[in-house]
N, C-alpha and C positions, 0 to 999 in steps of 0.2 A: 635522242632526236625523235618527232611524232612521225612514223611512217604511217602509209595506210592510203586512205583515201588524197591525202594534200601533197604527199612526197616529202615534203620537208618542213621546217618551220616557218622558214618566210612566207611561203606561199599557204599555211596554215594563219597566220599575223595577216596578209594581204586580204586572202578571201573575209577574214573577221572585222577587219575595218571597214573593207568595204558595205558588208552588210550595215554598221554602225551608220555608217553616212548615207544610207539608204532611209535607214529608221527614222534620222533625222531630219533629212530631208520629208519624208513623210510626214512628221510631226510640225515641221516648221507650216509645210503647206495645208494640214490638216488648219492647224491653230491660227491661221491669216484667214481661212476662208468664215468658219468661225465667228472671229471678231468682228470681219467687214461686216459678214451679216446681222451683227449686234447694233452694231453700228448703225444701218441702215434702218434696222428695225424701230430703232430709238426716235432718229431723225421722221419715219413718220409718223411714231406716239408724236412726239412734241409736235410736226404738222398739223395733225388730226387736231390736236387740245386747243390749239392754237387760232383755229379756225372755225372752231367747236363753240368757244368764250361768249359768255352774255354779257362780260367787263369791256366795255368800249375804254380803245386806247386813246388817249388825249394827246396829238402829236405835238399839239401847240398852244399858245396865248388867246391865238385867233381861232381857235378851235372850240377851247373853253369857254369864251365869251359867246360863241354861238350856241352854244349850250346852254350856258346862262342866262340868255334871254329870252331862249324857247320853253325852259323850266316849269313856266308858271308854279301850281301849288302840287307840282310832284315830290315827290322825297328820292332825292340825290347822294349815292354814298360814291365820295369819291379815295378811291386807296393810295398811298402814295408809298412808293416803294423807290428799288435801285437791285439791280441785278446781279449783286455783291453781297445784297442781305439777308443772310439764314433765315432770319426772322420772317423777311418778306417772305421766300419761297415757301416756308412753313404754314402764312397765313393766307396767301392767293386760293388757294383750291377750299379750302371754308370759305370764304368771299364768293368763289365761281360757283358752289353748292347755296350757298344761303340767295344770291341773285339769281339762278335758276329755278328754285324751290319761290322765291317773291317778287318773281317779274311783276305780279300784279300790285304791290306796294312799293319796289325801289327801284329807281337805276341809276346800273352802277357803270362807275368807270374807272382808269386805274391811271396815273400819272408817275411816271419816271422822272425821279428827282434829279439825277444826274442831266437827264435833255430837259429838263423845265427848271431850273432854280427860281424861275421869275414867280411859277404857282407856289411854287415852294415855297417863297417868302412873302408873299401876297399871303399863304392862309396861317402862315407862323409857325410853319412844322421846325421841330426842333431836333425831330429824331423820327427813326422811320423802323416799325412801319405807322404809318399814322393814316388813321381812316376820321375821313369828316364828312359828318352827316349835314347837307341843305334843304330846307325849304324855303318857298316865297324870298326867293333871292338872300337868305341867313341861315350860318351854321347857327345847326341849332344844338351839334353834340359834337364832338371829336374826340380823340383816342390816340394816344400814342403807345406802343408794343402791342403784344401779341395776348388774349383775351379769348375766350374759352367762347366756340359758337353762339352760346345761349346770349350772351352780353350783347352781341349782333342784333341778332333777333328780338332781344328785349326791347333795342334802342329804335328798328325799323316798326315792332307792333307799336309802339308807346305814339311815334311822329305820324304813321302812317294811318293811327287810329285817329288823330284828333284830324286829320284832312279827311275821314271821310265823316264825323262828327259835324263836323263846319258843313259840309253840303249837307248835310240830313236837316241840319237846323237853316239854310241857306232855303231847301228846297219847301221846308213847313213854315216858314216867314211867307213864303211867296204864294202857298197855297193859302194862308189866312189873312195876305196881306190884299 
């Protein structure tokens, strides 16, 4: 039997559980406090990103057709995603870089296929993520999967170069006309 400091065994087994349920309690409370904080911390990443975005969200029908008619000869990349698709998640933040980096050549905006099927089948998306490019009221490019930055920007220099081509030539007609 352990004599000594405990007297006995039991009350050697008592005092050692009890510590046990101390550590643990500890650990439990330590690892809750922790997580919420992870938690919270995330919740205002995504806030912040969220409201940060140069991708206007198209809630509706009637949304995009105001869009549409205010267009004139801008160039329009609209993404079309669903918030279930790897692919999407993977391709939004290149889209939110490449529209931050060319607010002065495109805008963009982002449609949820899942609350729109009507866009969705209005522009013939078959699969997502699908990004279609607009001017003067016509896709002029579209895309479906996920496509290496540069393809981006290839397709916004190429449309975005021949609208400011067309005013340069618009603007020396009228200087000689």
């Amino acid at each position: 039997m352990v004599q000594g400091q405990y007297g006995n065994m039991e009350q050697y087994n008592r005092y050692n559980s009890g510590l046990i349920r101390f550590f643990c309690l500890i650990f439990a409370a330590l690892s809750f406090f922790l997580l919420s904080s992870c938690d919270s911390q995330s919740g205002k990443n995504a806030r912040m990103s969220a409201t940060d975005s140069v991708i206007i969200d198209i809630d509706n029908t009637e949304h995009f057709n105001q869009i549409w008619e205010k267009s004139g000869e801008q160039l329009l990349m609209f993404e079309f995603y669903a918030d279930w698709c790897a692919a999407c998640k993977e391709l939004h933040p290149i889209l939110e870089k490449i529209a931050r980096e060319n607010s002065d050549k495109v805008t963009a905006y982002k449609i949820n296929t899942d609350r729109n099927s009507e866009l969705m089948y209005s522009f013939r998306v078959t699969g997502i993520p699908h990004v279609a490019f607009i001017k003067n009221k016509e896709i002029v490019f579209s895309m479906t999967g996920l496509y290496p930055q540069n393809m981006y920007l290839k397709i916004i220099e190429q449309f975005a170069e021949t609208a400011k081509d067309e005013a340069e030539t618009a603007d020396v007609e009228r200087v000689e006309g």
